[in-house]
N, CA, C and O atoms as CSV, one atom per row, in Angstrom:
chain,resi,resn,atom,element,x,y,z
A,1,UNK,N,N,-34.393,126.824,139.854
A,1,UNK,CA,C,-33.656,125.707,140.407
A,1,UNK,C,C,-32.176,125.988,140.200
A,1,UNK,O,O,-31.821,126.494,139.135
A,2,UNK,N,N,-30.939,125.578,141.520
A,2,UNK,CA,C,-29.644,126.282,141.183
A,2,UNK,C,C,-29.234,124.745,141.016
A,2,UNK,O,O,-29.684,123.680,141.438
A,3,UNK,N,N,-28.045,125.179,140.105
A,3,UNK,CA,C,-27.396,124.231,139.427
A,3,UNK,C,C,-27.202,122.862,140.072
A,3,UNK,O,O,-27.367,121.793,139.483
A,4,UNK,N,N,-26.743,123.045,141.657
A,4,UNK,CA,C,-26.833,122.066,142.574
A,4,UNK,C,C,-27.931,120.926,142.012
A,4,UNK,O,O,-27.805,119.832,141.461
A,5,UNK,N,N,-29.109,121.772,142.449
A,5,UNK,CA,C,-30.142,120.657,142.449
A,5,UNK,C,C,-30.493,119.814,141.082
A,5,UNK,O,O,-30.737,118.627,140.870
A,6,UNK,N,N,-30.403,121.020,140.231
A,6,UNK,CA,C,-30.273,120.410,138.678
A,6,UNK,C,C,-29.222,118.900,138.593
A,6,UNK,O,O,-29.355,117.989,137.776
A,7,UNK,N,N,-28.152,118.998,139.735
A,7,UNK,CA,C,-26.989,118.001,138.840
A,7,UNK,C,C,-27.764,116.791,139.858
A,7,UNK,O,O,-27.596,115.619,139.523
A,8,UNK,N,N,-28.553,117.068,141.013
A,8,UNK,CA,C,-28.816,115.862,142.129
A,8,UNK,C,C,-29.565,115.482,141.147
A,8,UNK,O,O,-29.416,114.300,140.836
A,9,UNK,N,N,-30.317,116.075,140.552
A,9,UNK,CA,C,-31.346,115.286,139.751
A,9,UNK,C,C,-31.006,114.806,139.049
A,9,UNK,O,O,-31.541,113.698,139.009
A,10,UNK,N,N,-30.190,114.973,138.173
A,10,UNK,CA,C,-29.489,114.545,136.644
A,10,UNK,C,C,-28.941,112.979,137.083
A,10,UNK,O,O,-28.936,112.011,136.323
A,11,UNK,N,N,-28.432,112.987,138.662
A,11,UNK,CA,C,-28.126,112.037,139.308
A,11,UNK,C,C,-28.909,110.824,139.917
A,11,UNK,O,O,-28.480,109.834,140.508
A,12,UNK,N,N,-30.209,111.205,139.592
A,12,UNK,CA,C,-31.197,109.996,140.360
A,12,UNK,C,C,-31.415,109.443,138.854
A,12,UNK,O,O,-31.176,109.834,137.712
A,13,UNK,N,N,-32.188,107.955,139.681
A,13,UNK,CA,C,-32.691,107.351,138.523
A,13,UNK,C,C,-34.145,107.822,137.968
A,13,UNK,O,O,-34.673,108.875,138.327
A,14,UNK,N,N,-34.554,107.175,137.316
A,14,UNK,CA,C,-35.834,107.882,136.245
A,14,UNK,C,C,-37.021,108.007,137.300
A,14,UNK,O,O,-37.469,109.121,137.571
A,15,UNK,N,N,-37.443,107.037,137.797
A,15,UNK,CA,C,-38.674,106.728,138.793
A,15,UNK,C,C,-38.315,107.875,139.639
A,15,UNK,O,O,-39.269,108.652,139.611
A,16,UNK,N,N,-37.144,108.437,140.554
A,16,UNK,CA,C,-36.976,108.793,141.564
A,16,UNK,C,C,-37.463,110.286,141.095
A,16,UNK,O,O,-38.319,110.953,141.676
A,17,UNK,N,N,-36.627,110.730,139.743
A,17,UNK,CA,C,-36.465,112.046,139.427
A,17,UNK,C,C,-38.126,112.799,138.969
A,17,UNK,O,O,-38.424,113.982,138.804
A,18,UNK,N,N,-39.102,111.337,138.851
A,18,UNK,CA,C,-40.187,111.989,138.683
A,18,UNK,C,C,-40.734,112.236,139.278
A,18,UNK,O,O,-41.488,113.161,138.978
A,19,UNK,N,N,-40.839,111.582,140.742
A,19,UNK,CA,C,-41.451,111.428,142.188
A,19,UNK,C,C,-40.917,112.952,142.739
A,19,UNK,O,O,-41.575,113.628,143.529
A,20,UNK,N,N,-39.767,113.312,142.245
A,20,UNK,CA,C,-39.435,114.612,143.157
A,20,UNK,C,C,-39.747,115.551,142.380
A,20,UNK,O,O,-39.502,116.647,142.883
A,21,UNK,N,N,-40.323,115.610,141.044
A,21,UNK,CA,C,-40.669,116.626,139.814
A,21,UNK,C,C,-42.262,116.521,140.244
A,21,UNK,O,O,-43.056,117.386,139.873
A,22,UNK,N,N,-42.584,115.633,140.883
A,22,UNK,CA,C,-44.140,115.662,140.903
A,22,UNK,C,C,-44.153,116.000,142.562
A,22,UNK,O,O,-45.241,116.507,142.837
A,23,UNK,N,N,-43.347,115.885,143.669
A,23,UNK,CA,C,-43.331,116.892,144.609
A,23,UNK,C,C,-43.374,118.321,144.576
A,23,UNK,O,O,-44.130,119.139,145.101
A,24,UNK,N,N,-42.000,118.459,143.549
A,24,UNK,CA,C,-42.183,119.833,143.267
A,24,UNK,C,C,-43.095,120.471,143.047
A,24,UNK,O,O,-43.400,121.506,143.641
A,25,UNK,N,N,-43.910,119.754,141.806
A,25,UNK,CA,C,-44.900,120.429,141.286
A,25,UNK,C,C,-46.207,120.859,142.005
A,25,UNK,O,O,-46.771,121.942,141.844
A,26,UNK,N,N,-46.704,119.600,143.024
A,26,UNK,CA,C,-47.393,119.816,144.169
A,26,UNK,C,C,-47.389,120.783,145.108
A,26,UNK,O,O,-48.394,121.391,145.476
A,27,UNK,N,N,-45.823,121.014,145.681
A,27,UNK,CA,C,-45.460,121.771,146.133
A,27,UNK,C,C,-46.419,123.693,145.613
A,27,UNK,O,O,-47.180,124.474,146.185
A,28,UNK,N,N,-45.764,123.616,144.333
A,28,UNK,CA,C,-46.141,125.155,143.891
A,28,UNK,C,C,-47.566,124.894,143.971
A,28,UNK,O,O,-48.130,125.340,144.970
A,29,UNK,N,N,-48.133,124.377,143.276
A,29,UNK,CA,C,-49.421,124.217,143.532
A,29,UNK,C,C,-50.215,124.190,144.797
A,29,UNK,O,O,-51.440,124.294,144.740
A,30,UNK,N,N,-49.568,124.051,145.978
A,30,UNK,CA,C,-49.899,124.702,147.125
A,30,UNK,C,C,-49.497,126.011,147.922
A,30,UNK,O,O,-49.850,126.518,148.987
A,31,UNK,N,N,-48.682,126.296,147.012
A,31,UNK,CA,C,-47.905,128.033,147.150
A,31,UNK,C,C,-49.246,128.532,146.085
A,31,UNK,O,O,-50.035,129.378,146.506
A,32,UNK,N,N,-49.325,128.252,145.434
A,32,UNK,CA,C,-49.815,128.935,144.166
A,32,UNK,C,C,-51.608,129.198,144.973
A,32,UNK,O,O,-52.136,130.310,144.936
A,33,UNK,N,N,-52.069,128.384,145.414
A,33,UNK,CA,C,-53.637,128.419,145.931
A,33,UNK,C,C,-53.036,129.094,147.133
A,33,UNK,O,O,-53.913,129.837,147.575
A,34,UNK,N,N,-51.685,129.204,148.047
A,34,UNK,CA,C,-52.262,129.674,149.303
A,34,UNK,C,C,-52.050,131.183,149.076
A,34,UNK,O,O,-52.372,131.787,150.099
A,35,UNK,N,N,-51.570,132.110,147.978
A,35,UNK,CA,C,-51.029,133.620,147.083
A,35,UNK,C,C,-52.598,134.103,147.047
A,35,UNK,O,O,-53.605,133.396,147.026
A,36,UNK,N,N,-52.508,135.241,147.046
A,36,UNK,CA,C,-53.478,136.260,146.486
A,36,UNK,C,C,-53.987,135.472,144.970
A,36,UNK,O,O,-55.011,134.804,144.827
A,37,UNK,N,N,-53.215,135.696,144.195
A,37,UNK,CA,C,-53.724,135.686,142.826
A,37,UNK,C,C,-54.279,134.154,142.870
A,37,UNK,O,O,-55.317,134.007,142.224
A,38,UNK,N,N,-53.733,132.887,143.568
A,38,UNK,CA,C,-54.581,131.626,143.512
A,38,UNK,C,C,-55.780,131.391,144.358
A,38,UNK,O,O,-56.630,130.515,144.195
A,39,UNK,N,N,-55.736,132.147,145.131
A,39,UNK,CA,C,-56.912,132.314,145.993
A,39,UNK,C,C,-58.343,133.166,145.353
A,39,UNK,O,O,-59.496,132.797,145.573
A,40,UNK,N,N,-57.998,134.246,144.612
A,40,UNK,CA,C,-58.781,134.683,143.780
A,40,UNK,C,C,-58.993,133.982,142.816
A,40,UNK,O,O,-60.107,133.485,142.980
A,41,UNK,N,N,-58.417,133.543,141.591
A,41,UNK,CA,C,-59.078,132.268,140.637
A,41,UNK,C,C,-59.473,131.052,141.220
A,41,UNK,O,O,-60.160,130.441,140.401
A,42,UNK,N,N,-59.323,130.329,142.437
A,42,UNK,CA,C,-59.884,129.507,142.927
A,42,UNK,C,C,-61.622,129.986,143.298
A,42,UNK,O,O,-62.620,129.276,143.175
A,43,UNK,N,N,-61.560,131.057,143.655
A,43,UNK,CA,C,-62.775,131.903,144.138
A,43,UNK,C,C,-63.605,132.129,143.195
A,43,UNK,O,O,-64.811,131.937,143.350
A,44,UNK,N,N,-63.080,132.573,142.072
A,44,UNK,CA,C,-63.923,132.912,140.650
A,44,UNK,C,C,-64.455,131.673,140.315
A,44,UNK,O,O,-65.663,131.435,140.341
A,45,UNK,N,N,-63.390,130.689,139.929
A,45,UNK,CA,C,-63.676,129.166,139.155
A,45,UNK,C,C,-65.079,128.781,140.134
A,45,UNK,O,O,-66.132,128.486,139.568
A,46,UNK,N,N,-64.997,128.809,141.395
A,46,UNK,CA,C,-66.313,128.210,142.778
A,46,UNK,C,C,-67.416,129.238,142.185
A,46,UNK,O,O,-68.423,128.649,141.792
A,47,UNK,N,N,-67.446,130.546,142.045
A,47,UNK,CA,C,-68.299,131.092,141.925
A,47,UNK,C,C,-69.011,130.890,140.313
A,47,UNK,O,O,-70.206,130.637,140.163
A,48,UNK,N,N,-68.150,131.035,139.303
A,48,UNK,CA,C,-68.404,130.269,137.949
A,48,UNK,C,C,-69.718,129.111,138.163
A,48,UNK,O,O,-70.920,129.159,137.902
A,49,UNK,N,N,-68.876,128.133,138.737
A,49,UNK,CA,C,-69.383,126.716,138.960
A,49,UNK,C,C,-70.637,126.939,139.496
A,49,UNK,O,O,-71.543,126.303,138.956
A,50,UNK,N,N,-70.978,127.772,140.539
A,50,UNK,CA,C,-72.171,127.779,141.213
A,50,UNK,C,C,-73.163,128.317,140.226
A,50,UNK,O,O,-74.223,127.825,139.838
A,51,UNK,N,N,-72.549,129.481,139.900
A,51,UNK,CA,C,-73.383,130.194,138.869
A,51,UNK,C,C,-74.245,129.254,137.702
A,51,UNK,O,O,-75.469,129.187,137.594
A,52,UNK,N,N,-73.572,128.800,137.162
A,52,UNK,CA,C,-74.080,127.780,135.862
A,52,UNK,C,C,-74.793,126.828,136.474
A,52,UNK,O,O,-75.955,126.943,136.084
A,53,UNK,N,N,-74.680,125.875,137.297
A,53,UNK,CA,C,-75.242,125.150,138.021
A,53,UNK,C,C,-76.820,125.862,138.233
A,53,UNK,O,O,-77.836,125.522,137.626
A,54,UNK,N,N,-76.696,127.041,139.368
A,54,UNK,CA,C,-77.813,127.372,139.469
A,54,UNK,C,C,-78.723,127.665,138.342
A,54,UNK,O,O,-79.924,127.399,138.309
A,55,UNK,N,N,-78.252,128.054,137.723
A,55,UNK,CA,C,-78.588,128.771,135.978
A,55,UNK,C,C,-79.166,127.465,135.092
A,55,UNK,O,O,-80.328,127.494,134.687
A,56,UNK,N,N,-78.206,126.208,134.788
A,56,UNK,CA,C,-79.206,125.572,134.596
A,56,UNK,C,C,-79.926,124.870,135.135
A,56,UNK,O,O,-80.374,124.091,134.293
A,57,UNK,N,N,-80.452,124.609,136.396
A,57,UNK,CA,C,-82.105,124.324,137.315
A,57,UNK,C,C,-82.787,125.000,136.690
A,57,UNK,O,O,-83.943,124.580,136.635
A,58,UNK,N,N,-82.465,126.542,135.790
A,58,UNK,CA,C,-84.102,126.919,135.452
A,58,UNK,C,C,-84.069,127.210,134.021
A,58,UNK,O,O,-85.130,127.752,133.708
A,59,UNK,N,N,-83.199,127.056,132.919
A,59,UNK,CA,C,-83.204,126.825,132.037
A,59,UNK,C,C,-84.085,126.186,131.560
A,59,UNK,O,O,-84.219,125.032,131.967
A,60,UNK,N,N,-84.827,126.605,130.724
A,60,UNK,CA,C,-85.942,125.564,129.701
A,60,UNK,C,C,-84.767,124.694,128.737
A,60,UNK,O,O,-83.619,124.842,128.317
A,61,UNK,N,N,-85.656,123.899,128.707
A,61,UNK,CA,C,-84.756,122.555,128.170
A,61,UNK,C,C,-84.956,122.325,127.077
A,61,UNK,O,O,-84.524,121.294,126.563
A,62,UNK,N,N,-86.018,123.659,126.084
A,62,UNK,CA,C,-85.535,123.798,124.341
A,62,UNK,C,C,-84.058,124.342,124.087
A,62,UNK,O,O,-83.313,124.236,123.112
A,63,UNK,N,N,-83.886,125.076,125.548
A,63,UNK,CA,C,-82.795,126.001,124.803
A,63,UNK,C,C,-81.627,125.493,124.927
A,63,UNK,O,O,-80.845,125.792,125.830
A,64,UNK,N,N,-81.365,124.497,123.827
A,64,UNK,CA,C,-80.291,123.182,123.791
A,64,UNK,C,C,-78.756,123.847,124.110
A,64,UNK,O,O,-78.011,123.462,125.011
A,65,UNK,N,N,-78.406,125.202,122.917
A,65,UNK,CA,C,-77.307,125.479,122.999
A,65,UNK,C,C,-76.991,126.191,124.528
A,65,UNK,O,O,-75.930,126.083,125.141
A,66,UNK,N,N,-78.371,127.050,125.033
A,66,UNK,CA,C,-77.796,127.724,126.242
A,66,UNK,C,C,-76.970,126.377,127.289
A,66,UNK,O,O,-75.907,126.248,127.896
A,67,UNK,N,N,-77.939,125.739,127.085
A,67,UNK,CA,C,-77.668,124.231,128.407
A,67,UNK,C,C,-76.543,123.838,128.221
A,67,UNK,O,O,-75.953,123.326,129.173
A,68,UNK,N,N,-75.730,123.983,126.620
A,68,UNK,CA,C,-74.828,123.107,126.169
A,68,UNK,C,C,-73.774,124.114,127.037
A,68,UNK,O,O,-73.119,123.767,128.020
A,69,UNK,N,N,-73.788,125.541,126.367
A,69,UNK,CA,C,-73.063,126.704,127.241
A,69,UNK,C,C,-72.929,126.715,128.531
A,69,UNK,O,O,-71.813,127.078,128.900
A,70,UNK,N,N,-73.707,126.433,129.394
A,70,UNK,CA,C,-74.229,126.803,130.820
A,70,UNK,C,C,-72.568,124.791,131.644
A,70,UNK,O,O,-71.616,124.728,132.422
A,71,UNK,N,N,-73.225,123.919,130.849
A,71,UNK,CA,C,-72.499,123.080,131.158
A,71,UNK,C,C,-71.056,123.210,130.587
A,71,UNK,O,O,-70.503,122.286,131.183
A,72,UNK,N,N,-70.500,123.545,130.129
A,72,UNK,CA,C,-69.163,124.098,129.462
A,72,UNK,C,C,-68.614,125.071,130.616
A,72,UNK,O,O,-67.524,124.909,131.165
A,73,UNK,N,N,-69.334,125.894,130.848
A,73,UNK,CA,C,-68.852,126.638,131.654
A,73,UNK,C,C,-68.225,126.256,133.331
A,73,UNK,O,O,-67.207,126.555,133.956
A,74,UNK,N,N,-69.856,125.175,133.699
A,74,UNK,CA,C,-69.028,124.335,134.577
A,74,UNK,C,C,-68.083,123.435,134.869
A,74,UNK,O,O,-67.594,123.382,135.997
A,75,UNK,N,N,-67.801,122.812,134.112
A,75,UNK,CA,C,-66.835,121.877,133.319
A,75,UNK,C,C,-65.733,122.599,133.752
A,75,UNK,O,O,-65.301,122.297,134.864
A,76,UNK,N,N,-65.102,123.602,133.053
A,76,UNK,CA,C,-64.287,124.552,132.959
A,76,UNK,C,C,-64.046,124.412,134.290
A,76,UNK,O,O,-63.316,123.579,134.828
A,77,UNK,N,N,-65.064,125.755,135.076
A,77,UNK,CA,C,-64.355,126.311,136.213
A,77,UNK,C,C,-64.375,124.639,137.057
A,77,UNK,O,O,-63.257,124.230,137.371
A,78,UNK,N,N,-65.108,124.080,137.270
A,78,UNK,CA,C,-65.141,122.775,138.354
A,78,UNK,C,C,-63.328,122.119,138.074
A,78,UNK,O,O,-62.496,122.109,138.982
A,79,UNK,N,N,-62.996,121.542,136.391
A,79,UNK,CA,C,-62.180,121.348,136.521
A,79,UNK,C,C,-60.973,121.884,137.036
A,79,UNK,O,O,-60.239,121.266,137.807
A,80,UNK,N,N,-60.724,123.249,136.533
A,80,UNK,CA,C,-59.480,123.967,137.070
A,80,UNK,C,C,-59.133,124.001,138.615
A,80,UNK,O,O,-58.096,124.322,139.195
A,81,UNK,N,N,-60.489,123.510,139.132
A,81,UNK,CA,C,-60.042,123.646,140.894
A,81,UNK,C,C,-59.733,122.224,140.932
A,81,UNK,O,O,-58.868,122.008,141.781
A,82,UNK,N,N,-60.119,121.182,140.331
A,82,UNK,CA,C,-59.841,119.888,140.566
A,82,UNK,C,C,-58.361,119.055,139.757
A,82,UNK,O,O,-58.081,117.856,139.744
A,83,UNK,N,N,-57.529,120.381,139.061
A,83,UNK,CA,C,-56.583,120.343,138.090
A,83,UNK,C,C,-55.458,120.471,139.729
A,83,UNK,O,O,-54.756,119.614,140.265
A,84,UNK,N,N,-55.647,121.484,139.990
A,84,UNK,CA,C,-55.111,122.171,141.571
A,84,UNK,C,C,-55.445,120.973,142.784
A,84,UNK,O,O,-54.805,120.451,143.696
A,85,UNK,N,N,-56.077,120.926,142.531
A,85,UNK,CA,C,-56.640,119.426,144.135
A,85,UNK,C,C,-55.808,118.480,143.405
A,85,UNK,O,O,-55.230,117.839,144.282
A,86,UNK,N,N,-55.383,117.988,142.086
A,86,UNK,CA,C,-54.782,116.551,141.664
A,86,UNK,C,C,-53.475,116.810,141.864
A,86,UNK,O,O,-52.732,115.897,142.224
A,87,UNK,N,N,-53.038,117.988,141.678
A,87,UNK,CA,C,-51.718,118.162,141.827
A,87,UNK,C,C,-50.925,118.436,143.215
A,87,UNK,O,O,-49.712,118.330,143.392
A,88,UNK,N,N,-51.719,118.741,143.967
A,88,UNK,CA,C,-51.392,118.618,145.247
A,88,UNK,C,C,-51.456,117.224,145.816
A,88,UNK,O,O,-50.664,116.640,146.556
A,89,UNK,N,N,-52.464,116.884,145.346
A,89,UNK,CA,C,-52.480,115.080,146.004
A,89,UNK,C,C,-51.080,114.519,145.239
A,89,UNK,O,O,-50.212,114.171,146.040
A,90,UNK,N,N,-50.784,114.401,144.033
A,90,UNK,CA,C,-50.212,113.673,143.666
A,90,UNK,C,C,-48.845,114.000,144.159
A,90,UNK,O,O,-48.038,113.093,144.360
A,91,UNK,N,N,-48.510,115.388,144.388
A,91,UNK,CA,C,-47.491,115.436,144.942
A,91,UNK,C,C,-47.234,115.513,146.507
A,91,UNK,O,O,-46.172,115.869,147.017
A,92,UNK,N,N,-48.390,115.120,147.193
A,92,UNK,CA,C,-48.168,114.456,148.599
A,92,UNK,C,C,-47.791,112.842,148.341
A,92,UNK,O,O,-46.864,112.321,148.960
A,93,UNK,N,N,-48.475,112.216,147.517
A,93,UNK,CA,C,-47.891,111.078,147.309
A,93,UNK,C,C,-46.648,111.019,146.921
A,93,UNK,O,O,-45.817,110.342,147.527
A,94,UNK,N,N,-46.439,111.553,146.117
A,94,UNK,CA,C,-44.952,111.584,145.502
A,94,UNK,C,C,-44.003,112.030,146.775
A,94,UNK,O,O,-43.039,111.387,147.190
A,95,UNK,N,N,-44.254,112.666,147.042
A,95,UNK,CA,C,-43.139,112.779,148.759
A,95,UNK,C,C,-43.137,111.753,149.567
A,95,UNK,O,O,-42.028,111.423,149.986
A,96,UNK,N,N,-44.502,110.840,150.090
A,96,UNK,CA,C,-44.575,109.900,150.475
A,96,UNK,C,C,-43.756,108.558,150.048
A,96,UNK,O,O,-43.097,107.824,150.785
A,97,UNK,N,N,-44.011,108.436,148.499
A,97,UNK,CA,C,-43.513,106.918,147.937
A,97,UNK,C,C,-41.458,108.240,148.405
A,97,UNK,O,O,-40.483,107.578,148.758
A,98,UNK,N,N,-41.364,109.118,148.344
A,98,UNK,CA,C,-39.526,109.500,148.182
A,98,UNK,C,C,-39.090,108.984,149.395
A,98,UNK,O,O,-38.000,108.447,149.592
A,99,UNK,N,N,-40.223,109.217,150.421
A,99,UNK,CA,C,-39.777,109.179,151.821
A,99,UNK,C,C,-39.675,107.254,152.368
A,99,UNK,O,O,-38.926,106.581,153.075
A,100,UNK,N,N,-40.912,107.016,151.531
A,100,UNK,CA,C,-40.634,105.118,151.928
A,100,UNK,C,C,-39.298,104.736,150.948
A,100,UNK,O,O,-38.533,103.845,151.316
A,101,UNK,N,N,-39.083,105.426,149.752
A,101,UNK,CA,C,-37.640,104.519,149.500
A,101,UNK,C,C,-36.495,105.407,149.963
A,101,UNK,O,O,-35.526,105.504,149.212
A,102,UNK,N,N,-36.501,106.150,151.266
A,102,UNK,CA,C,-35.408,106.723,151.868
A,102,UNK,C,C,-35.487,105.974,153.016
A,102,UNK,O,O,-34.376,105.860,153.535
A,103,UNK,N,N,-36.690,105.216,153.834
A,103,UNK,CA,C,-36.628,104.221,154.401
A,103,UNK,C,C,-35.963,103.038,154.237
A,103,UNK,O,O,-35.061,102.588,154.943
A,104,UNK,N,N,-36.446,102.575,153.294
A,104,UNK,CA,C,-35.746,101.281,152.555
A,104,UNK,C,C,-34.515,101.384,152.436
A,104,UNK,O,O,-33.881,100.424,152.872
A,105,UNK,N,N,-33.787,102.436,151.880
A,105,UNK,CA,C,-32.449,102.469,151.811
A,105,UNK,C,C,-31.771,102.962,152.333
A,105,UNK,O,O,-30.727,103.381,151.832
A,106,UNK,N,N,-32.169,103.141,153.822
A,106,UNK,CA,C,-31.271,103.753,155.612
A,106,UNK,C,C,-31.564,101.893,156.570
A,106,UNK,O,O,-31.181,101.728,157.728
């Protein structure tokens, strides 16, 4: 970030400066999944997820710790893609609520 934008910000009020910190952040987070390297851990985390899933359907259901493992694992990868989906939403909203109080105040 060049100094410019650093001082616009320094210049908004609190609500505003988070709405555009949580654009931002959205922002990369859709650079970041549409890159090689986010497209591949998005790919792994889906394939993870499937994996364990399928894995436990046939798990015997003495084997407490595998099940406990098998669900950990999904957890994991399911969340990290849904860490990436929140942050993109939130920072479409967050552009949205910047853009209705640039309405309001034109």
């Amino acid at each position: 970030m060049n100094d410019d934008v650093a001082e616009l910000l320094q210049s908004l009020d609190l609500e505003t400066r988070g709405l555009f910190s949580e654009t931002l952040l959205g922002e990369d987070a859709v650079e970041f999944v549409r890159g090689d390297v986010g497209r591949a851990m998005v790919g792994i985390a889906k394939q993870e997820w499937m994996e364990a899933l399928l894995e436990l359907e046939t798990v015997p259901w003495w084997r407490r710790r595998r099940i406990r493992t098998l669900q950990s694992k999904a957890w994991r990868a399911r969340s990290f893609i849904l860490w990436l989906r929140d942050l993109v939403v939130q920072g479409r909203q967050a552009a949205a609520a910047l853009d209705e109080q640039d309405r309001r105040a034109s």
